[in-house]
Each structure stands twice: as C-alpha cells, then as structure tokens.
N, C-alpha and C positions, 0 to 999 in steps of 0.2 A: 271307230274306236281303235285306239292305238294300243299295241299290244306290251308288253310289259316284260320285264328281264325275270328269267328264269334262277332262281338262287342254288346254287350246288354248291354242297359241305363236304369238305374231305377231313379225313384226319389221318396223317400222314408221319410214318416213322423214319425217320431219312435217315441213312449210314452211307455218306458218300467219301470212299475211302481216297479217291482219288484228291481230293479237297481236305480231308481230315476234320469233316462237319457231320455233327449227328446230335439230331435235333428231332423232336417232336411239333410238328405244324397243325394247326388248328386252322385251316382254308376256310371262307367265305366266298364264291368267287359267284359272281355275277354275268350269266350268256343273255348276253343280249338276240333276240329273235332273230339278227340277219346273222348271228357269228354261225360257224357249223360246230358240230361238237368236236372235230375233226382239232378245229383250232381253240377249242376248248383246254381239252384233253394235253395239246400241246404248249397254251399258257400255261396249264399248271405243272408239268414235266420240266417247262423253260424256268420257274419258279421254283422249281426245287432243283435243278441243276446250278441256278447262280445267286440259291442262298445264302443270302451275307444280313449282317447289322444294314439297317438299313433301304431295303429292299420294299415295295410295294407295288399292288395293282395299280392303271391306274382309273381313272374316272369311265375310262373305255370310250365307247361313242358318243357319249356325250360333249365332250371333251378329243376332238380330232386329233389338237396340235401335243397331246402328250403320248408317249411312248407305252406300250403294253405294259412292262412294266420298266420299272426306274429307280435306280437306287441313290440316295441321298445320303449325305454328311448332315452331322447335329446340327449345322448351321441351312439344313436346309438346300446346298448345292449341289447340282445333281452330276455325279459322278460315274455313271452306265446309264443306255439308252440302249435297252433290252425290247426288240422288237418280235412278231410271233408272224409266222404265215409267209406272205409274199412282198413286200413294203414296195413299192415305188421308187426307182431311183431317186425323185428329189426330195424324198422324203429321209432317204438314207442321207443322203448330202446335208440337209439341214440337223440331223439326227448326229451325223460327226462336225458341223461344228455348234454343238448345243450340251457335246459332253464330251469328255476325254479319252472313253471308251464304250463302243458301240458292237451290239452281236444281233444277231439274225439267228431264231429257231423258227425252221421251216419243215411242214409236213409234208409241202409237197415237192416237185422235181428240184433237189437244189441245181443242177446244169440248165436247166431252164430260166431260173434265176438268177442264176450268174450271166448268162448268155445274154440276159435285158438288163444287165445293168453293166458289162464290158460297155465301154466306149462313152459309159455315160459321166458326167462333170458328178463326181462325189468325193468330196472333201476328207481328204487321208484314208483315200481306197485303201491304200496298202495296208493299213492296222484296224478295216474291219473285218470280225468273225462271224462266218455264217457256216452254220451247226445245221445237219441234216440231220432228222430224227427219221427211225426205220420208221417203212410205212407199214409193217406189218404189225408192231408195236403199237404204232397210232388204231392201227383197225382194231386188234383185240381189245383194248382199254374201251374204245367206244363201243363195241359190242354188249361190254362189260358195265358200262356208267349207270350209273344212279342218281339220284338227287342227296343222295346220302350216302358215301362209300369211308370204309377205313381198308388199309390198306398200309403196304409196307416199301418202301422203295430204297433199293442197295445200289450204290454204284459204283463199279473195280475195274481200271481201265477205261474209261468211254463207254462200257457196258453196263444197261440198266436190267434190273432183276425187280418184277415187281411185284409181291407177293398178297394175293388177294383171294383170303382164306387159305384154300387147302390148294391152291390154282398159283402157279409162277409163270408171269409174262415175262418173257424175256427181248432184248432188240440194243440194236446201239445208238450211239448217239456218234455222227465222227464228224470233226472241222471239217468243212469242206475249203479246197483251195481254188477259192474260185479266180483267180487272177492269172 
C-alpha cells in the first residue's frame, strides 16, 4: 500500500520589512512521505521569504522536472526557479537555463553545497542565489510543527523573528557566496 501526502495548514502573518510586503497567507502545503519535515519547514520559510504576485508550490514529487516552488507571469512564463534543500548540479544548470532567475534555500551545510557544485557546468553560475537558512531556526520550528499551525513571521535585515503564540523563534537567513 502506498503511503499518501501529509497535508499541513499554516496561516501566516508576514511583515517582511526588508522587501516592503505584508500580507496574510493561507498555506495548504503538501509532505510527501520521503520529504523531512526539516525541508518542509524550509519550503514554507523559502515561500514566504520570496513572496511575490505570482508565486506557487509546485506539484512536488510527482512532478520531478518542476522546481519547489516557481513564480510565473499572467502569461504563464516562468520567471524564478525557487529550489529547497540540496539540488544536484544539473538540476541547478537546467534550472538557470529554464528562468531568468534562480535561488537555492538550504537547511543544510550550504559550504557543502557549494563545494559539489564549484567546477560543475551550471549555466549563469554567477547570478545564482543560494540562501542558508540557520539551522537552529529549522530545528525549533520542527520541534514546534503541527498539522495546523498560525503563527506570525517578521523579517528586518536577513533576520527572521517568528512568533508562535506567546514563543519567538528567532534565526537568519544570509546569501551565501558560494563562488
């Protein structure tokens, strides 16, 4: 028997001051059984860090050839390839030339990641962004998860504050320069 995707609901207040977006989100997000919560926690962190018009999950493992998540024009063109975790060199490669612009939010070692992907053929290395998320911000939040969570997240500077109840998590998020 094949095992089935887990559904988790957030509802999320976002004041990302670095950005000038402050918006109320209503998440539906879908873990599929191999994902960890680890990179859960981190799709929706990466989801509300590059909140725009536009912007969606996507199909996830069903669906290989599309990116974590991806933001499109009214016309449907897709304009970011927003990727989560650890991606594969040719995956990043076919990922910058498939959009204009391309980021990486990773939970785990970004110098590890950068290390396996120096010397590798990737397509306009130089203008991709990969964003280390602290890992002790990823552990609290999953400590913390629910299937149902509301929750408030502020961000001033590269630094996220995330307010869940009476509880604030705090951690950064910094570009890494991996080149």
């Amino acid at each position: 028997m094949a095992l089935t995707a887990t559904i988790y609901t957030f509802d999320i207040e976002l004041a990302d001051t670095d950005r000038g977006v402050y918006e109320t989100l209503a998440l539906r997000v879908a873990r599929h059984p191999s994902e960890s919560e680890e990179y859960l926690v981190t799709r929706v962190l990466a989801y509300c860090l590059e909140y725009t018009e536009g912007l969606a999950f996507s199909n996830g493992l069903s669906n290989p050839d599309e990116p974590a998540l991806a933001v499109r024009d009214l016309t449907g063109v897709l304009r970011a390839w927003i990727e989560v975790g650890a991606p594969e060199p040719a995956r990043v490669h076919k990922a910058s030339k498939a959009a204009p612009r391309v980021a990486v939010y990773t939970h785990k070692d970004a110098a590890k990641l950068a290390e396996r992907w120096r010397g590798e053929r990737i397509h306009r290395a130089d203008e991709l962004e990969l964003y280390a998320v602290d890992p002790a911000l990823i552990a609290a939040l999953v400590a913390s998860l629910q299937r149902r969570m509301t929750f408030a997240i502020s961000v001033t500077s590269g630094h996220l504050y995330v307010t869940l109840g009476e509880r604030v998590i705090e951690g950064a998020v910094h570009r890494y320069a991996w080149q």
